[in-house]
C-alpha positions as CSV (number, residue, x, y, z in Angstrom):
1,X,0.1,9.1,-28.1
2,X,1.5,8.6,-24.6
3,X,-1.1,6.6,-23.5
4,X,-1.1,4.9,-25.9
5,X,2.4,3.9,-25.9
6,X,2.2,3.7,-21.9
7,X,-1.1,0.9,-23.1
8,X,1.1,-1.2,-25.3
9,X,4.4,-1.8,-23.1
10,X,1.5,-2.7,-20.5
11,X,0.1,-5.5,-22.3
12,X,3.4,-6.5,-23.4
13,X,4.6,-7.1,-19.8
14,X,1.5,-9.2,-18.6
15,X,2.0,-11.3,-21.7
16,X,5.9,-11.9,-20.6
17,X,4.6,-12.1,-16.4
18,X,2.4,-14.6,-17.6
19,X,4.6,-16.7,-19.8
20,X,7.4,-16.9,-16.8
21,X,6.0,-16.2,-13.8
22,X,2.4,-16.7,-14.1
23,X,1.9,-20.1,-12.0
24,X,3.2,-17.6,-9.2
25,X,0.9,-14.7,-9.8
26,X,-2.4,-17.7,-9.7
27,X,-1.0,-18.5,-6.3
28,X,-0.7,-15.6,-4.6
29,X,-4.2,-14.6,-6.0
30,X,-5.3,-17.9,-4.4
31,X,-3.8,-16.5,-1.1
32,X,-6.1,-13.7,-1.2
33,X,-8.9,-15.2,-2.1
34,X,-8.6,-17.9,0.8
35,X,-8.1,-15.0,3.0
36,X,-11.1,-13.1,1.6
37,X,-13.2,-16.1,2.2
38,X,-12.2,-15.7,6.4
39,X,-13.2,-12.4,6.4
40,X,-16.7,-12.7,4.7
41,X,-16.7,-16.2,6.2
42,X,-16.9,-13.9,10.0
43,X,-18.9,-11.4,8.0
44,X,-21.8,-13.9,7.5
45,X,-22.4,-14.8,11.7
46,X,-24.9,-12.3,12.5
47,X,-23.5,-11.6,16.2
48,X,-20.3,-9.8,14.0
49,X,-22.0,-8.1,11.9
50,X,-24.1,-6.6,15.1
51,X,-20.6,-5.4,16.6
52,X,-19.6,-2.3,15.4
53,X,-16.0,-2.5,16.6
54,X,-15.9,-6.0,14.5
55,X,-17.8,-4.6,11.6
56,X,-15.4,-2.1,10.8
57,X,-12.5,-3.7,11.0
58,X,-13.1,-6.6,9.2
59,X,-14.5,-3.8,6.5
60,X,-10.6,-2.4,6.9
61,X,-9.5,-6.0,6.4
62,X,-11.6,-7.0,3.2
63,X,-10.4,-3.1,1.7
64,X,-6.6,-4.3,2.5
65,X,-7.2,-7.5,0.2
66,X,-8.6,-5.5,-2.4
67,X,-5.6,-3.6,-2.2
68,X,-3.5,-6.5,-2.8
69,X,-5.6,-7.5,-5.9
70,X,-4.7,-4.3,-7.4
71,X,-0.6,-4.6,-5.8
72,X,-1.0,-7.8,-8.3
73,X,-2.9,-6.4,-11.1
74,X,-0.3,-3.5,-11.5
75,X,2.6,-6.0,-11.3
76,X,1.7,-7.9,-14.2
77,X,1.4,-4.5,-16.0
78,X,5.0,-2.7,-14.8
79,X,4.1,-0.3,-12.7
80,X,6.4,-1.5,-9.6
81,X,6.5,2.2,-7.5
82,X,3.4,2.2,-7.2
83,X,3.2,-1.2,-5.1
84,X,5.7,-0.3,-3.3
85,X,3.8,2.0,-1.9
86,X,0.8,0.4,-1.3
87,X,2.5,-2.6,0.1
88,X,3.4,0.2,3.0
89,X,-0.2,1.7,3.3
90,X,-1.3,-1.7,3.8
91,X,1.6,-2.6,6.2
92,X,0.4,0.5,8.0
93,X,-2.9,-0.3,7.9
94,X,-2.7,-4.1,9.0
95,X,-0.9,-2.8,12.5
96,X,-3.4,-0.4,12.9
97,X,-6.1,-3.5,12.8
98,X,-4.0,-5.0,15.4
99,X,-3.9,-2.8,17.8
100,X,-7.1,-1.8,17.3
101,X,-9.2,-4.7,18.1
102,X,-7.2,-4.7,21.5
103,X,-7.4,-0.9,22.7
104,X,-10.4,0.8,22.7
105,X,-9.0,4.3,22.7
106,X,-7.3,3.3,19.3
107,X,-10.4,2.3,18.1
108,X,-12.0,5.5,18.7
109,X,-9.7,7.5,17.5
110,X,-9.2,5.6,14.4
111,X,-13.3,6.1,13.7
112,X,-12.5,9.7,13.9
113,X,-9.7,9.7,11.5
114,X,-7.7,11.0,14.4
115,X,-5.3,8.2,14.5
116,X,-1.9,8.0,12.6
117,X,-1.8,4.3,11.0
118,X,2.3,4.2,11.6
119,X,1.9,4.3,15.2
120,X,0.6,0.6,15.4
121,X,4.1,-0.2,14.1
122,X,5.6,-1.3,17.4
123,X,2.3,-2.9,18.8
124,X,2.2,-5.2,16.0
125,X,5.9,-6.5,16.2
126,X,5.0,-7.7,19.9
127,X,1.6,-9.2,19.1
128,X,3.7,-11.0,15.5
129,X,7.1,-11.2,16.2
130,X,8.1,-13.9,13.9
131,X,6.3,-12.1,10.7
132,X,9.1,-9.4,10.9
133,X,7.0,-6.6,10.6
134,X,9.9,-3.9,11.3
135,X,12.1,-5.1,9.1
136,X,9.1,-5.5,6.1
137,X,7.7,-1.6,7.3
138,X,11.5,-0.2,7.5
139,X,12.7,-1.7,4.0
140,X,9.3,-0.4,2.5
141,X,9.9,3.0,4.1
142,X,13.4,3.7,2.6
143,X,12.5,1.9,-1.1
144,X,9.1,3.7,-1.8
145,X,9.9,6.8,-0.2
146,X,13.8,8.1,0.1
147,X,15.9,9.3,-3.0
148,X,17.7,6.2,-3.2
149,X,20.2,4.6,-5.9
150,X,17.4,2.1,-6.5
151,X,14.9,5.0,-7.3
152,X,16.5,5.7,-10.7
153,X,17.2,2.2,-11.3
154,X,13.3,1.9,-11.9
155,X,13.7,4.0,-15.0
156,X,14.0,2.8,-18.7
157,X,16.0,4.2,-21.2
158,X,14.0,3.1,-24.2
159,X,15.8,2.4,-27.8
160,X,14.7,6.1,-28.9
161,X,16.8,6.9,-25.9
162,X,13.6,8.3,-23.8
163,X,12.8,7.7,-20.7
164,X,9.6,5.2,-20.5
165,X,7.6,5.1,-17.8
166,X,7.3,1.5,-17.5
167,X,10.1,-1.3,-17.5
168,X,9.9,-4.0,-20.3
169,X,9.6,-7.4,-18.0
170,X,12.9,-9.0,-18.2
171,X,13.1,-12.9,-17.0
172,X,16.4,-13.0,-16.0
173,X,15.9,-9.8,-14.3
174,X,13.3,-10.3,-12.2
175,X,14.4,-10.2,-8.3
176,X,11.9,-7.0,-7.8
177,X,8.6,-8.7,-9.6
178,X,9.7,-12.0,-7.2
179,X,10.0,-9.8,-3.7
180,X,6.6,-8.1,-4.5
181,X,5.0,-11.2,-5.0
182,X,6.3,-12.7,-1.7
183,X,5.6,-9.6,-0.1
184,X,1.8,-10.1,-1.2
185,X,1.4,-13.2,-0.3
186,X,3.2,-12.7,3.0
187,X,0.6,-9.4,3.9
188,X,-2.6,-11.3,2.3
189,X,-1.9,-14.0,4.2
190,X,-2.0,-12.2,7.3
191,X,-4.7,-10.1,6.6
192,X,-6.7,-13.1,7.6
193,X,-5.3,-14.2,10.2
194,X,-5.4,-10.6,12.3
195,X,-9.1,-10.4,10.7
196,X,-10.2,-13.8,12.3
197,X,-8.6,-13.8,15.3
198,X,-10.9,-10.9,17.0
199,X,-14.3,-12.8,16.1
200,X,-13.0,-16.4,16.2
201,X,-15.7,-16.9,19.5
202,X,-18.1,-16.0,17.3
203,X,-17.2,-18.9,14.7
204,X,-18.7,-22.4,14.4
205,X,-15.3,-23.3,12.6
206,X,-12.3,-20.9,12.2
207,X,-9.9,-21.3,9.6
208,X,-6.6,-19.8,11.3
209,X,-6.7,-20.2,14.6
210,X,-8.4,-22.6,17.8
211,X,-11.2,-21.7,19.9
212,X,-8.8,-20.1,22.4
213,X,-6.6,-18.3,20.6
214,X,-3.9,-20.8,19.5
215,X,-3.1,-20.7,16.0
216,X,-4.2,-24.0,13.8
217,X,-1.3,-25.9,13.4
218,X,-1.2,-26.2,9.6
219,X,-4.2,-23.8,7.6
220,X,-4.0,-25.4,4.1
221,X,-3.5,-22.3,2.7
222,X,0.0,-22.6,3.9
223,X,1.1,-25.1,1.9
224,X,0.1,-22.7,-1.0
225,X,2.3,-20.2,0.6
226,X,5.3,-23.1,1.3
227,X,5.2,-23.5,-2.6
228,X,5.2,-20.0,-3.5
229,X,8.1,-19.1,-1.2
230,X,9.8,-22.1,-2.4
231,X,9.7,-21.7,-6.0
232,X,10.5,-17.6,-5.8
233,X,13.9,-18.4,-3.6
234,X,14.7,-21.1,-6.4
235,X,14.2,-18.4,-8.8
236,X,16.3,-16.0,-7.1
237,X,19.1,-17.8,-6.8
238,X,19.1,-18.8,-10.5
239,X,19.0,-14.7,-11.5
């Protein structure tokens, strides 16, 4: 009976995601996908798929998109706790890329599963310090972990007065669903840029960034990401 129930509000909500914020949802999933098209794009030149060290982390890379997928797939549904923590594992994870591909010793120990994926916090904010990487990993640290006011306000009281497991989706009351998405976007995004940037010699034509290292002025897919950060702030101040 529960799971059922727990089925039917899910449905519900992706109906009602769809209806109001579903040109939203289709762009961020086009973010991923561009970015999942670098990363198999550097998969498919035969001298990275030879390097090991490459090989792996662009692996790491393509697994943090499909984590995004599903941070997208369980937003439509209601399940917002749930992203919240995987938006930090990937956060995590990201940083550890970073560092990775520039410290050997890092690399080792992250083969080993010696290596503690919160530790590549501080290197990333150097290497990307306009992408605001603290303030992204500390926010995520206190909302998906700490007993905070914000915690119970994730609960529904249903109209049998029960606690549901699952919040209707309410347009007007949508500020969470709208930070997730820009949150995905913002991580999947990146994703391929960090992934490219360690093979780029090995590419005919790179997608993010110049032969040496400089970033491309303006990637297409950023006008996707203009639009979608656009249209959420409208929507936020309109709530």
């Amino acid at each position: 009976m529960m799971r059922h129930s727990f089925k039917k509000i899910a449905v519900n909500n992706s109906k009602d995601f769809e209806e109001h914020l579903g040109d939203l949802l289709n762009k961020t999933w086009e973010v991923i996908r561009v970015s999942s098209l670098v990363v198999d794009n550097c998969l498919k030149v035969k001298s990275v798929r030879d390097n090991k060290k490459y090989l792996y982390l662009l692996m790491m890379s393509r697994n943090l998109l499909s984590d995004c997928c599903c941070c997208l797939d369980a937003l439509e549904r209601g399940h917002e706790r749930t992203i919240l923590n995987n938006l930090r594992m990937i956060l995590e994870d990201l940083c550890c890329i970073i560092e990775a591909s520039e410290n050997e010793k890092v690399y080792a120990a992250l083969q080993h599963g010696e290596y503690q994926a919160s530790r590549s916090i501080s290197f990333a904010i150097k290497q990307y310090p306009t992408q605001d990487i603290g303030g992204l990993y500390g926010m995520l640290s206190k909302t998906s972990h700490h007993m905070t006011p914000g915690l119970f306000a994730r609960q529904w009281v249903n109209r049998d007065g029960l606690m549901s497991h699952i919040k209707p989706f309410d347009p007007n009351r949508s500020l969470a669903q709208l930070d997730i998405l820009l949150m995905v976007t913002h991580f999947a995004r990146l994703v391929g840029e960090v992934a490219e940037k360690f093979c780029v010699d090995e590419l005919e034509v790179p997608y993010f960034w110049t032969k040496k290292k400089n970033r491309v002025p303006s990637p297409p897919i950023n006008i996707t990401v203009c639009e979608i950060a656009e249209k959420i702030a409208e929507k936020m101040l309109q709530q």
